[in-house]
VOLUM-695073 format. One line per 10 residues: number of its first residue (from 0); their letters; for each residue y, z, x of N, C-alpha, C. Coordinates in pm, 1 decimal, always signed. Each point is the difference from the previous one (the first is absolute). Layout:
NUM = A = Y Z X Y Z X Y Z X; ...
***
This chain:
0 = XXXXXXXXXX = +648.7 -1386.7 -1011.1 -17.4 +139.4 -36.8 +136.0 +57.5 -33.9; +48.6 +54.3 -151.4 +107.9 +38.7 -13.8 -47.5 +167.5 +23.0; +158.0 +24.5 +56.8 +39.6 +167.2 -26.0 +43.0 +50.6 -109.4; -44.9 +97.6 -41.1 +54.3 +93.2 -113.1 +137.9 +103.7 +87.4; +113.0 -13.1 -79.6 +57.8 +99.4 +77.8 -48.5 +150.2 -39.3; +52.2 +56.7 +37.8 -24.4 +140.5 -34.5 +93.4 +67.7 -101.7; -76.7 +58.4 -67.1 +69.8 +48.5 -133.1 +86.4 +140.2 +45.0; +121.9 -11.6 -25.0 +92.2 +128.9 -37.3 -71.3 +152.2 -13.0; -59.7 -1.9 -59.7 -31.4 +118.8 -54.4 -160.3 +10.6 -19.4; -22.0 +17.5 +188.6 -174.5 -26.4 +35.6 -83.3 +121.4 -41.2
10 = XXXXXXXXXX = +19.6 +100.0 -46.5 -87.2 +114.8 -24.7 -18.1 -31.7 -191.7; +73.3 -59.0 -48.4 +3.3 -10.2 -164.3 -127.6 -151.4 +35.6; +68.7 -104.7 +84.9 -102.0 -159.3 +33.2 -190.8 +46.7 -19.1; +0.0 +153.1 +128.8 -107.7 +6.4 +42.2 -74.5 +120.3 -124.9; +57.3 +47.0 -90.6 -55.6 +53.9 -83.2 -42.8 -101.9 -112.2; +58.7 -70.1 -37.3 -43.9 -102.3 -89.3 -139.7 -98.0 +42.9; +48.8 -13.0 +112.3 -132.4 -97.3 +49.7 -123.6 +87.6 +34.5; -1.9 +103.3 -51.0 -123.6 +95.3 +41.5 -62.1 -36.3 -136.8; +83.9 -7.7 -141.7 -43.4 +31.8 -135.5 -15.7 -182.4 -45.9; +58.4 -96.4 +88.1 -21.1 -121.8 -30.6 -64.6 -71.4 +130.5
20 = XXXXXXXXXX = -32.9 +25.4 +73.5 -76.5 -64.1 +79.2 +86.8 -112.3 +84.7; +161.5 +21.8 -40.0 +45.4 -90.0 +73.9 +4.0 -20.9 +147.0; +60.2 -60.3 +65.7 +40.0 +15.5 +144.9 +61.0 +115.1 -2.5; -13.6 +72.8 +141.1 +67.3 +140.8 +9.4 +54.5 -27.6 +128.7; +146.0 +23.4 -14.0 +100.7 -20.5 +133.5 -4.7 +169.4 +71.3; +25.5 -39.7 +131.1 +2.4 +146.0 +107.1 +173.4 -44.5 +39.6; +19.3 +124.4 +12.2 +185.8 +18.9 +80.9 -56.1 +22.2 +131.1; -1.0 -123.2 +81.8 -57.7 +43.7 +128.1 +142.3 +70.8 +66.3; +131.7 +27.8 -30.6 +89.6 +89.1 +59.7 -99.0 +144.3 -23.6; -34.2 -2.1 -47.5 -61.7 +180.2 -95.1 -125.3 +1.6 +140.5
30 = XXXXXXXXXX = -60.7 -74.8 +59.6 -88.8 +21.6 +100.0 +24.7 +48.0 +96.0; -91.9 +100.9 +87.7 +3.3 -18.1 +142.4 -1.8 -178.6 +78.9; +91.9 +16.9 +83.1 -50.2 -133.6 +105.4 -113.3 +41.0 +33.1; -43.7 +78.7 +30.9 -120.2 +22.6 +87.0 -132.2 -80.6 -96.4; +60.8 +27.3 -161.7 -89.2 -33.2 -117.8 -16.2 -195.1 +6.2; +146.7 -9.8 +2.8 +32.7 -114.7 -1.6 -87.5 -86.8 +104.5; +23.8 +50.1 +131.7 -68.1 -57.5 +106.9 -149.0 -27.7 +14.3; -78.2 +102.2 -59.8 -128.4 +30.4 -34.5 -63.3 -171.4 -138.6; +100.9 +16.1 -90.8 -11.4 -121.5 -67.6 +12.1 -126.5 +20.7; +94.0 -21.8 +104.2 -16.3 -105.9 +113.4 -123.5 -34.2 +41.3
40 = XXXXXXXXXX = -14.9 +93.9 +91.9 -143.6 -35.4 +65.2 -80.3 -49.9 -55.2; -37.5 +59.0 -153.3 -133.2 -36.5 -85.3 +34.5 -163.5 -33.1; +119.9 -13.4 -51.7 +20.5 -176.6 +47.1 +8.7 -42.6 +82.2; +73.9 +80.9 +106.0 -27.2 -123.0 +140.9 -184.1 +4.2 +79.2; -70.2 +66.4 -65.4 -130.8 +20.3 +20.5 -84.2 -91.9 -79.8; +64.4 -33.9 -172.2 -77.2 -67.7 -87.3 +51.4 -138.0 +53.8; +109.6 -95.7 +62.6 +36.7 -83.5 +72.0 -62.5 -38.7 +83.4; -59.6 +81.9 +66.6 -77.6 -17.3 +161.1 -101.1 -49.2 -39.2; -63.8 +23.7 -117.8 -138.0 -40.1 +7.7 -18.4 -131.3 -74.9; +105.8 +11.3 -74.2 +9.4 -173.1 -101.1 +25.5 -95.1 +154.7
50 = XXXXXXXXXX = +82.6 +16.1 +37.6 +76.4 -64.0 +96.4 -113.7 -60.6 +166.5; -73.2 +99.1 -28.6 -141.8 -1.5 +84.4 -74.6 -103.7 -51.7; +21.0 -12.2 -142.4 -155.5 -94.7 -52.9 -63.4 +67.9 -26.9; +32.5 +154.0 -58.4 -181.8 +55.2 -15.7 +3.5 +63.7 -170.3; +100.1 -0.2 -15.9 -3.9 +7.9 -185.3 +131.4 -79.8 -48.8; -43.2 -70.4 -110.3 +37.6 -66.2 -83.3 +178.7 +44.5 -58.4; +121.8 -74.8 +19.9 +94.7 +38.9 -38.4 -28.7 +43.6 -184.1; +42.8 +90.4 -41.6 -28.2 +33.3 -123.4 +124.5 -71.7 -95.5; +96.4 -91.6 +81.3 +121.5 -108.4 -107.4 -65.6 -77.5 -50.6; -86.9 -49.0 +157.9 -42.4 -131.1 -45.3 -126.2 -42.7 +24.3
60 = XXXXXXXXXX = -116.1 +124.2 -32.1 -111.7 +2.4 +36.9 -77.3 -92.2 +158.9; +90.9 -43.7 +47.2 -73.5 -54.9 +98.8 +26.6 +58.2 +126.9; -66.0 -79.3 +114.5 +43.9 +57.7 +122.3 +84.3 -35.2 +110.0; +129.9 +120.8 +41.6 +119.2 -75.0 +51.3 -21.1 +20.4 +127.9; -85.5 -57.7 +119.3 +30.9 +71.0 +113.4 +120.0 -76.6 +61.6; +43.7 +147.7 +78.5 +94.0 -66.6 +80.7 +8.3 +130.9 +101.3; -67.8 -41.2 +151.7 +12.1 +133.3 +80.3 +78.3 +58.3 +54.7; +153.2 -97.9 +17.5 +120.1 +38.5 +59.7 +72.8 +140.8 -148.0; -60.2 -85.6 -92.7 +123.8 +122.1 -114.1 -127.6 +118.5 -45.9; -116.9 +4.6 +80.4 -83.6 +111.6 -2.4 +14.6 +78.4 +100.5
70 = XXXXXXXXXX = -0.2 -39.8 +127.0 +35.0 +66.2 +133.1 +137.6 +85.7 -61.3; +111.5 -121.7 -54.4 +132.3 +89.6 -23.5 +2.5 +169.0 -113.1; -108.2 -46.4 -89.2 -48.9 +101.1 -97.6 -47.0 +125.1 +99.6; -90.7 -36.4 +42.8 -64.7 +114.5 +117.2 +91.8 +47.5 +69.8; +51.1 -31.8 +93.1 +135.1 +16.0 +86.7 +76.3 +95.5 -100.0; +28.4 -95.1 -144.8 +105.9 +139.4 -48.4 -75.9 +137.5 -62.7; -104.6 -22.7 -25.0 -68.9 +70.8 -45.4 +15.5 +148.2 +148.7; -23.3 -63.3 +91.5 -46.3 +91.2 +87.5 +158.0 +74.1 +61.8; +98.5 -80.3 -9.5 +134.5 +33.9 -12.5 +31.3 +140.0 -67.7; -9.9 -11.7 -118.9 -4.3 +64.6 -107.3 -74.8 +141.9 +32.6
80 = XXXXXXXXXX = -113.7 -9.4 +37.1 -96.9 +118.6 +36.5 +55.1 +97.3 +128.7; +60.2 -114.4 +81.9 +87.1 +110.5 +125.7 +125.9 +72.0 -83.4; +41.1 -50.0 -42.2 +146.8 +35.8 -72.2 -53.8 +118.6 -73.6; -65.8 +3.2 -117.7 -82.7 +119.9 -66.0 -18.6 +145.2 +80.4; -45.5 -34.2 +183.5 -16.7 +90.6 +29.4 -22.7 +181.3 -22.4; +43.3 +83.7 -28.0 +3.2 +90.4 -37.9 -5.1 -0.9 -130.4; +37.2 -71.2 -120.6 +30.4 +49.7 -106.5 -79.0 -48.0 -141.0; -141.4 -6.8 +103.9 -123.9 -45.5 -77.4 -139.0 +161.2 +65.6; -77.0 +13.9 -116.1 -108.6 +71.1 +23.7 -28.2 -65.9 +142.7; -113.3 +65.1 +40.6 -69.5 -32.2 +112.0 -149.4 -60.4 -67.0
90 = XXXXXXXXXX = -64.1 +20.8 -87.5 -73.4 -60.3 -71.5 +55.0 -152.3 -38.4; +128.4 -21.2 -58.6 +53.6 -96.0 -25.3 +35.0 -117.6 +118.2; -13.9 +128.8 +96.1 +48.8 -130.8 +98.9 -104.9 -24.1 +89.3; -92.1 +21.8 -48.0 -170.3 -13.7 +93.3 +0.5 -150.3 -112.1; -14.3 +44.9 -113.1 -52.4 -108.2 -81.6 +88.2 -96.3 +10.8; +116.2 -50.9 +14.7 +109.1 -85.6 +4.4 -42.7 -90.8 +164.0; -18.1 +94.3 +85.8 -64.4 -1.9 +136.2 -119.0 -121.6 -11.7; -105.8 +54.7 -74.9 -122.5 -37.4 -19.7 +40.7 -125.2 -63.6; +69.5 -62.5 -78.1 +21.4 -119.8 -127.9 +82.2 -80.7 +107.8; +103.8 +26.6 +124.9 +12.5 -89.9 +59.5 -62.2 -53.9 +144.3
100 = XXXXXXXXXX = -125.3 +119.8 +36.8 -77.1 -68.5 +103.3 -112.8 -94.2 -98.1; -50.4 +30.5 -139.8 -10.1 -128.0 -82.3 +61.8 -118.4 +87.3; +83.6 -24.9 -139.2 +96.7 -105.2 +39.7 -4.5 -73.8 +137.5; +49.7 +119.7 +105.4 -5.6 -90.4 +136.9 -151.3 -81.8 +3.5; -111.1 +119.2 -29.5 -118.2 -78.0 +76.8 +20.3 -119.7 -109.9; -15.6 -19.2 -114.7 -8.9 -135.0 -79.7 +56.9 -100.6 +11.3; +122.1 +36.1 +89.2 +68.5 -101.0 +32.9 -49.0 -71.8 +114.4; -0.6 +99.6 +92.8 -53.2 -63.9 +132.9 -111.8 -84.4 -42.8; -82.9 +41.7 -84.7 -133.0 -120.6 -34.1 +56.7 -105.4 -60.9; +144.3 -67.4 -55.9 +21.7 -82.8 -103.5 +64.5 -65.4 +119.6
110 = X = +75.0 +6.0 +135.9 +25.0 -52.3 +61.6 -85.8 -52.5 +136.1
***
């Protein structure tokens, strides 16, 4: 999997790729962490469940379990959610709440 670096001059990158459909780069400096952290999760959440055996890696269409680097997904996942503390809705953090007692229970059944 190669990286694209990031282009110089990301607000001219991300206007073009609106009118060409290209890839569109984010200045994650320009984010909240709080934003940043939130985007984490949704991968260390989409991890947990490949990593479980229960959906299909989307690289390489098949299935990767492995429960030690799913537990670790969960774990950071849930890391992540203490740290957030305050500086998430309370709606947001019911539902974030809710997606990792998921996780736990699915796991506990895969082990």
């Amino acid at each position: 999997m190669s990286v694209k670096p990031m282009p110089k001059d990301v607000e001219k990158k991300e206007k073009k790729s609106e009118e060409t459909g290209e890839t569109t780069f984010v200045d994650l400096r320009a984010l909240p962490v709080w934003q940043i952290m939130q985007f984490s999760m949704s991968l260390f959440e989409s991890l947990a469940w490949q990593k479980m055996g229960l959906i299909v890696n989307p690289q390489t269409q098949e299935i990767d379990k492995d429960l030690d680097q799913a537990r670790a997904a969960i774990d950071s996942f849930e890391s992540l959610l203490t740290h957030l503390g305050e500086n998430i809705s309370l709606d947001d953090k019911k539902t974030l709440e809710a997606r990792l007692a998921d996780l736990k229970l699915n796991y506990s059944k895969q082990v």
